[in-house]
N, C-alpha and C positions, 0 to 999 in steps of 0.2 A: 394614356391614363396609367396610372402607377398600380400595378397588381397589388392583390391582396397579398398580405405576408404568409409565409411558409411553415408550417412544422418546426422543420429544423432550417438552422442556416450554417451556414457553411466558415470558419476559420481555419486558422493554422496551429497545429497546438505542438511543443516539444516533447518528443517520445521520449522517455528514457529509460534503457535498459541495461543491465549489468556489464556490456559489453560496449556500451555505443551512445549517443543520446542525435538523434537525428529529429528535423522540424519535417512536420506532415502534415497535411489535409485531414480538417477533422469536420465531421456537422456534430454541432449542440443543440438542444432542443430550443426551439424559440420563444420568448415570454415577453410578454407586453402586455401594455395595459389596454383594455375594452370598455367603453361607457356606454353602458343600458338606460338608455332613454324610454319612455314611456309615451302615446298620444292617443287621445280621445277623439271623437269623432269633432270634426273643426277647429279642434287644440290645439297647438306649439306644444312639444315635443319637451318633456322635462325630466331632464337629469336624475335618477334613482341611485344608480351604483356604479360603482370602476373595479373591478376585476382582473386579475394578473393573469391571464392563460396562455393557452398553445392555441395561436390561431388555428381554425376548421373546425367544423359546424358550431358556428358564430352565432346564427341563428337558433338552433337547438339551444344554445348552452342559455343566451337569453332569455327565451323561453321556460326552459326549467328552473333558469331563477328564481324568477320573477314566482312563478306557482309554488316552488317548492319551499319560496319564500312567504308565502301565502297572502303576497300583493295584488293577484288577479287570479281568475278564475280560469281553467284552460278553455271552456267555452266561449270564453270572452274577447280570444285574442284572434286580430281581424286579417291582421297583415304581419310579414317581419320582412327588415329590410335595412341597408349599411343608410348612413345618412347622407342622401345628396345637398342637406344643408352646410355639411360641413366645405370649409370652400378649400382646404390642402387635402391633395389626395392620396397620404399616405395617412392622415388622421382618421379619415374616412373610414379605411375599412377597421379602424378599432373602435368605430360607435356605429351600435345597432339600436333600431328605432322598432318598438315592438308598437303598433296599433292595435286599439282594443276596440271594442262594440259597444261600450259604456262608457259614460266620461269619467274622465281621470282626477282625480284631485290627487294633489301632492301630500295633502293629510293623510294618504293612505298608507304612504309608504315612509317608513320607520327614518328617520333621521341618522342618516349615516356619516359620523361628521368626518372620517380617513377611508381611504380605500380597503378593500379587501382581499388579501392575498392571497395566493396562488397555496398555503402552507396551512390558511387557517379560515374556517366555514362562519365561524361568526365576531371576525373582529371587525369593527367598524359600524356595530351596531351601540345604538344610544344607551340601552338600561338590562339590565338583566331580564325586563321582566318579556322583552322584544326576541329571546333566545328559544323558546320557543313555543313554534307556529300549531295553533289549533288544527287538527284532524281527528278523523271519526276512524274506529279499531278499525285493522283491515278486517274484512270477513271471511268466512268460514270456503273454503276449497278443498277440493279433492287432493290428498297427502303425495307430498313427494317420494321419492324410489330412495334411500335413505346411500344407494349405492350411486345415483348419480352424482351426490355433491362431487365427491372423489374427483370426477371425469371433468369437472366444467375448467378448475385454472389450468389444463394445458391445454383446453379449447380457447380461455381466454387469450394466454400467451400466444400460440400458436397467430391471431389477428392482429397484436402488437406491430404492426411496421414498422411507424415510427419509432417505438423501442427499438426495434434491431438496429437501427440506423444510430440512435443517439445513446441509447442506456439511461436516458433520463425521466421518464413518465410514469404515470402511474394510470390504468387502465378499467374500465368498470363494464361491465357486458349483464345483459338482459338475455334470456333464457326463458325458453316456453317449457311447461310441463315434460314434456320427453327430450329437453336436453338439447335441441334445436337454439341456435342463435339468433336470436330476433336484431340485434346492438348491440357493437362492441365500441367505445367511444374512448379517446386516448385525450390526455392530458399532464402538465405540469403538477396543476394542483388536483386532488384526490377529488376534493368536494365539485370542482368543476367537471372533470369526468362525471362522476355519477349527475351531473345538473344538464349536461349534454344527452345521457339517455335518458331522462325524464323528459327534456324536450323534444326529442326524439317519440315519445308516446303520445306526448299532446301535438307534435304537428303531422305525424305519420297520419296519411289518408286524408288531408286539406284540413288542418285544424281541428279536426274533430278529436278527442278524447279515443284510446284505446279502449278496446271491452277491460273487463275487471282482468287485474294482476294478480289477484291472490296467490292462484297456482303457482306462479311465475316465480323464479330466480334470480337476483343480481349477485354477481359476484364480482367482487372488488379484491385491488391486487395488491392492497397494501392492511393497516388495519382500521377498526371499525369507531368511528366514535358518536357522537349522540346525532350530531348535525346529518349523517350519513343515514342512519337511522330512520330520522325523521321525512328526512327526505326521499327515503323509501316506501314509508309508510303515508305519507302524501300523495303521490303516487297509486295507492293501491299494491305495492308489492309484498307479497305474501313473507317471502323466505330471503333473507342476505344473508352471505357465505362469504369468508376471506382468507387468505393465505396468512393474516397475522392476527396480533389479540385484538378484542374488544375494551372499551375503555367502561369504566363501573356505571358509568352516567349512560351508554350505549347501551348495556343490558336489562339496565332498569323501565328505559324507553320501548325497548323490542318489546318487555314484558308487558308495559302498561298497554302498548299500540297494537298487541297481537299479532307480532311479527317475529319469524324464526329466525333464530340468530345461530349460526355458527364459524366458529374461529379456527383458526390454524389449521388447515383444511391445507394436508402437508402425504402427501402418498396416498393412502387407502384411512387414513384417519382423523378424525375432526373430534371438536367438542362444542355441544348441544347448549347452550346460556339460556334458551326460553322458546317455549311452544314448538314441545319438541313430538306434538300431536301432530303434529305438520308431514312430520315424515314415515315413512314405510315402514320400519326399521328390521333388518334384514338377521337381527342376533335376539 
């Protein structure tokens, strides 16, 4: 049977340097496409989304789709699993078949008439008005150490493998109140990393939902935009921190959702965009 695909894959690529230009061994980060299928209890298995990612945790990344999508419920989901319907088996492992505990209709989920890529969180969605998913503010939690932001992107990076190998992904990690790593989740696309550790929360401990996020940190290694946001606030996540800017639609989101935002989170200094009662603050 045909293994699942790899992170990175391996080519040859030509060096070139001031002095010389010699061919070498290089790995790239791998990108393919994934189709998230949906089933109901006695249902056939139906088509929702196709997704550009870095194969691994295949499963998570589904999962947090689909929820952070706000197509299902994370209690609701029964099973997750590659499609043994599929009959070639390198197709296989790019379609995962999420089972739910409720039946599915196809009216539930948004019409997505092109795929969506590795680059961008909501293309492939039918109307504006599908861009975004209802949630309740996150709530009120014990305030963060205003001096931990600082410490968390070279804890991020520091978990990067597949970065070291390729140079090509962008990385999102989840974070408990003292700064402890609960997920660090690597991909191509931004929005898919962060969709990996959210399915990460809803399947960690047999499907069951995580206690509340609020306290908790995501930090992401690139910058912040709305879809990111939301998807943190989905979630339950109290605080997102980034190494780069936040986008206008992003900070207006954190403000409405009750979520702490901050950017450029670059040495020993950051800046605070919204509910910045979140944290400790140490000046």
């Amino acid at each position: 049977m045909t293994r699942s695909p790899r992170p990175e894959t391996p080519i040859r690529a030509l060096k070139v340097r001031p002095d010389r230009a010699v061919e070498l061994p290089e790995q790239v980060v791998t990108e393919e496409p994934m189709e998230i299928r949906v089933a109901g209890p006695g249902q056939d298995a139906v088509p929702v989304a196709v997704t550009m990612r870095t194969p691994g945790h295949d499963f998570e990344l589904a999962a947090g789709f689909l929820v952070t999508e706000g197509l299902i419920r994370p209690g609701h989901i029964a099973t997750v699993g590659y499609c043994d319907a599929v009959a070639d088996d390198e197709a296989r492992y790019n379609t995962v078949t999420v089972g739910v505990s409720v039946a599915w209709s196809p009216a539930a989920a948004p019409a997505r008439p092109f795929a969506a890529t590795s680059s961008c969180g909501i293309c492939g969605k039918a109307s504006i008005d599908e861009v975004e998913v209802s949630c309740p503010v996150v709530g009120p939690a014990p305030p963060v150490p205003a001096s931990l932001i600082p410490q968390l992107p070279a804890r991020l990076r520091r978990a990067q493998r597949v970065f070291d190998r390729t140079g090509g992904l962008h990385a999102a990690g989840l974070f408990d109140p003292t700064g402890a790593v609960a997920c660090i989740r690597e991909d191509v696309g931004r929005h898919n990393a962060v969709d990996k550790v959210a399915g990460h929360t809803v399947l960690d401990g047999g499907f069951a939902p995580r206690p509340p996020l609020a306290g908790w940190v995501l930090m992401v290694s690139g910058r912040v935009s709305f879809e990111i946001v939301q998807k943190a606030a989905v979630c339950g996540i109290g605080t997102i921190a980034a190494v780069s800017a936040p986008s206008s639609l992003a900070v207006t989101a954190a403000q409405r959702l009750g979520v702490t935002l901050a950017g450029f989170v670059r040495g020993e200094t950051y800046n605070v965009y919204s509910h910045a009662e979140r944290l400790v603050l140490d000046c």
